[in-house]
N, C-alpha and C positions, 0 to 999 in steps of 0.2 A: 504494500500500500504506500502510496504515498506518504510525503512527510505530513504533518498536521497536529491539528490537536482533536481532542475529543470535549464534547459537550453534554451534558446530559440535564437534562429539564425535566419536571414533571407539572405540569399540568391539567387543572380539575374544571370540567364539564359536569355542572350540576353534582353529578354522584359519581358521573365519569372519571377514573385517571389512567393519560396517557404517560409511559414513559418516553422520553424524546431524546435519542441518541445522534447526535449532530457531528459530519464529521467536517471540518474546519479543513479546508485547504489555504496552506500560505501565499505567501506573496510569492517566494521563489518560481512556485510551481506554474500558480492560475493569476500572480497577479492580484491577491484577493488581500483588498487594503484592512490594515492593521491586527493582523493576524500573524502571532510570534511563532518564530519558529525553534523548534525543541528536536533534539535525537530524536531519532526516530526510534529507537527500541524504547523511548520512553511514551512515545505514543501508543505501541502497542499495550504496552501495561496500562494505560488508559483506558484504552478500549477495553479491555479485558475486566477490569476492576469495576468500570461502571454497569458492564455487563452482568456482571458476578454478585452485583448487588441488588438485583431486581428481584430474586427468588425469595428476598429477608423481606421484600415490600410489601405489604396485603394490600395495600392502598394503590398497586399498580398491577391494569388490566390487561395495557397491549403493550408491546413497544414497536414504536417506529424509527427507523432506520433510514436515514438521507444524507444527503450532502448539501453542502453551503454554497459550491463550486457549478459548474457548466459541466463537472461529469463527475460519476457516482467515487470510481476509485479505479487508479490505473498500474496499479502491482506498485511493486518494485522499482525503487529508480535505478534505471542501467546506469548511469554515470558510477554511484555507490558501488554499483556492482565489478565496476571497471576498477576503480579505486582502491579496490577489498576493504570499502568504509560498510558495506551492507550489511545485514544481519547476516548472510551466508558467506560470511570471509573464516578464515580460521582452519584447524584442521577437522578430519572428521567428524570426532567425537563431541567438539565445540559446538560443530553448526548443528549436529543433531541434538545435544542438549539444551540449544540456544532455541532452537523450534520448539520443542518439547515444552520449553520455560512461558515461552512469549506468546508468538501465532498461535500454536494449540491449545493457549488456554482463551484466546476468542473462538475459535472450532468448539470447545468445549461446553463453552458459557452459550454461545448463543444456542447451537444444538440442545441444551440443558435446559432452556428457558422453561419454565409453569407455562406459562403465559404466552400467548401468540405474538410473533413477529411479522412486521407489516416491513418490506424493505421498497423504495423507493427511488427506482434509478431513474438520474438523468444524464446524459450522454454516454462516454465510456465507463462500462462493467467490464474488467481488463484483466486477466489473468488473477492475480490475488485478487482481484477487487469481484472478479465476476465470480470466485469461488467464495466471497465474502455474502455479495447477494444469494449465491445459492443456500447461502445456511437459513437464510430465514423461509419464516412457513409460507409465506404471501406475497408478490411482489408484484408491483405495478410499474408501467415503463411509461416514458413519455416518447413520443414519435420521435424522436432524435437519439435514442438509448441504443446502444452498442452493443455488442457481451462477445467474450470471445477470451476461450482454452487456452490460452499464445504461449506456454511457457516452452513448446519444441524449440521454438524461432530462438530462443537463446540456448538453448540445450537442457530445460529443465523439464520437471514434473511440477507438478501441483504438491507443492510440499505440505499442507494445509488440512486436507482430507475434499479438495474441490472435485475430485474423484468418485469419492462416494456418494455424494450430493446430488450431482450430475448424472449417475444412472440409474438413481434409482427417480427420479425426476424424466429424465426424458426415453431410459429404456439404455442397454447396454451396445448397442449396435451404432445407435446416434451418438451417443457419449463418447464412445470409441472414433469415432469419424470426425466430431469436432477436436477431439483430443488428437490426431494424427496430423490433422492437418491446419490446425490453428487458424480455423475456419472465422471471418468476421459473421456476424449475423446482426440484420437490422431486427427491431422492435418488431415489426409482425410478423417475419421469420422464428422469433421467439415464442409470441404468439401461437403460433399453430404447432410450434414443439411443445409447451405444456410451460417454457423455463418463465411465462409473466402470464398473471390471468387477467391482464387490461392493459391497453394502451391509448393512452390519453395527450391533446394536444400540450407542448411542455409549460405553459403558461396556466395549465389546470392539472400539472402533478401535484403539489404540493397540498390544494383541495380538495381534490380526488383522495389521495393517502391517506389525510387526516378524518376525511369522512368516513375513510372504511375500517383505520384505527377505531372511531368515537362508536362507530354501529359493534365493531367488535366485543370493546371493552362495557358496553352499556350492560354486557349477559352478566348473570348473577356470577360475583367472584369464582365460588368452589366449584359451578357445574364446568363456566368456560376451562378452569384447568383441567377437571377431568376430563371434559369434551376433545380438548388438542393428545392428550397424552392415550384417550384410547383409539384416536384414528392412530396415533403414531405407531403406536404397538400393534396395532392390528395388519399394518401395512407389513409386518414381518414375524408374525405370526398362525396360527392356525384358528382355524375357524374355531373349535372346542375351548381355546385359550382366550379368544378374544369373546368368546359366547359367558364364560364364568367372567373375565374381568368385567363386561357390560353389566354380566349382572350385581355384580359387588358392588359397582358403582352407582347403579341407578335406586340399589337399596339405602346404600349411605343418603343417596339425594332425596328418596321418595319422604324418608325419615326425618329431612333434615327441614331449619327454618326457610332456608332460600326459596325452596320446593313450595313451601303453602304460601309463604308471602306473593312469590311470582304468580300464583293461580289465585290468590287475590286479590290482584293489580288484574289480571286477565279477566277475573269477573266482571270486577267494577268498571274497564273499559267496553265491555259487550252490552254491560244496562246503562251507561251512561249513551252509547252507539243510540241503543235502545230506544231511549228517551228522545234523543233531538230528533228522532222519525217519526217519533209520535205525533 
């Protein structure tokens, strides 16, 4: 990823709260005024730590994922990498302990998340960056949004896990294809492979994202977590295991306050409905 910094906001919609993960591009990169620039292994621990705090939040329902810049995230600076200033300079054991330490515990944190992630790319989604967007559970692109495998063209892998993310998202034959050939793909290319489920003009990403954050996080706290974590498990699971875990969980809820509250808030809006027809 690029150099930057990381932002992290919360804010409250009524009874709504969004987590707002903001990623800060500098001046060096995009030109983007008054915005300091830090190491870059210290941003990753940014990203990572504000990450890693969202599951201690109960008062946090979605989180969204964007950028401040004209594009989402574009890996790696080659320059650093020419330089051996990058996270991957060192000898073996370094660089793989150094990934293990930093990058993978954002692989970690966002795959980890309670909570649903909303990621919101505008322009380039770029090797790190586009395996960055692939961790989240939701992504909306704007007509100008990029994405694209590119680590052959320097000689790399996806050090990250954008591998895994990637095929189980768009199927192992497409993943393989994008990954051989560091294939660009525009926004509706994306589209019809499964990797964004909207594309919107780029001057209505940012209210588009936040309205599908705010519709998100509005579900009753403990159902929307359990609701994300048993599609997740189900998607690599058996039917028998995802049949007993639905049922554990729909007991816990049928049991629980959220459960009678939300059915009666649902009452009350079908007799109020009711009423103005009358």
């Amino acid at each position: 990823m690029s150099h930057g910094e990381i932002l992290m906001r919360h804010r409250q919609r009524g009874i709504t709260f969004i987590g707002w993960i903001v990623l800060l591009i500098p001046v060096a990169s995009v030109g983007y005024a008054g915005i300091r620039v830090v190491p870059v292994y210290l941003n990753y621990m940014k990203v990572a730590k504000a990450l890693e705090q969202i599951n201690d939040r109960r008062d946090v329902h979605c989180v969204l994922l964007r950028s401040s810049s004209a594009h989402f995230c574009t890996g790696g600076n080659v320059k650093d990498m020419q330089s051996g200033s990058d996270l991957m300079s060192g000898s073996v054991e370094e660089v793989r302990d150094r990934l293990h330490r930093s990058l993978h515990r954002i692989t970690r944190a966002l795959s980890g998340l309670d909570v649903p992630s909303v990621c919101a790319v505008n322009g380039a989604a770029v090797g790190a960056g586009c395996d960055l967007a692939l961790m989240c559970d939701i992504r909306v692109a704007s007509t100008k949004a990029v994405f694209a495998e590119s680590f052959l063209r320097l000689g790399l892998v996806s050090g990250i896990g954008g591998s895994w993310f990637l095929a189980r998202i768009v199927g192992y034959a497409r993943a393989l294809e994008l990954t051989l050939t560091s294939e660009f793909i525009d926004a509706e290319a994306a589209l019809g492979l499964g990797i964004v489920s909207k594309v919107v003009p780029e001057d209505a990403l940012d209210i588009d994202a936040r309205s599908l954050a705010k519709r998100i996080a509005q579900n009753p706290p403990t159902a929307l977590r359990m609701a994300k974590r048993l599609v997740r498990e189900a998607a690599d699971a058996s039917l028998a295991t995802t049949l007993e875990m639905a049922a554990s969980m729909q007991a816990i809820l049928l049991c629980g306050r959220e459960h009678k509250e939300a059915v009666g808030r649902f009452l009350e809006q079908q007799a109020a409905k009711k009423r103005a027809h009358m």
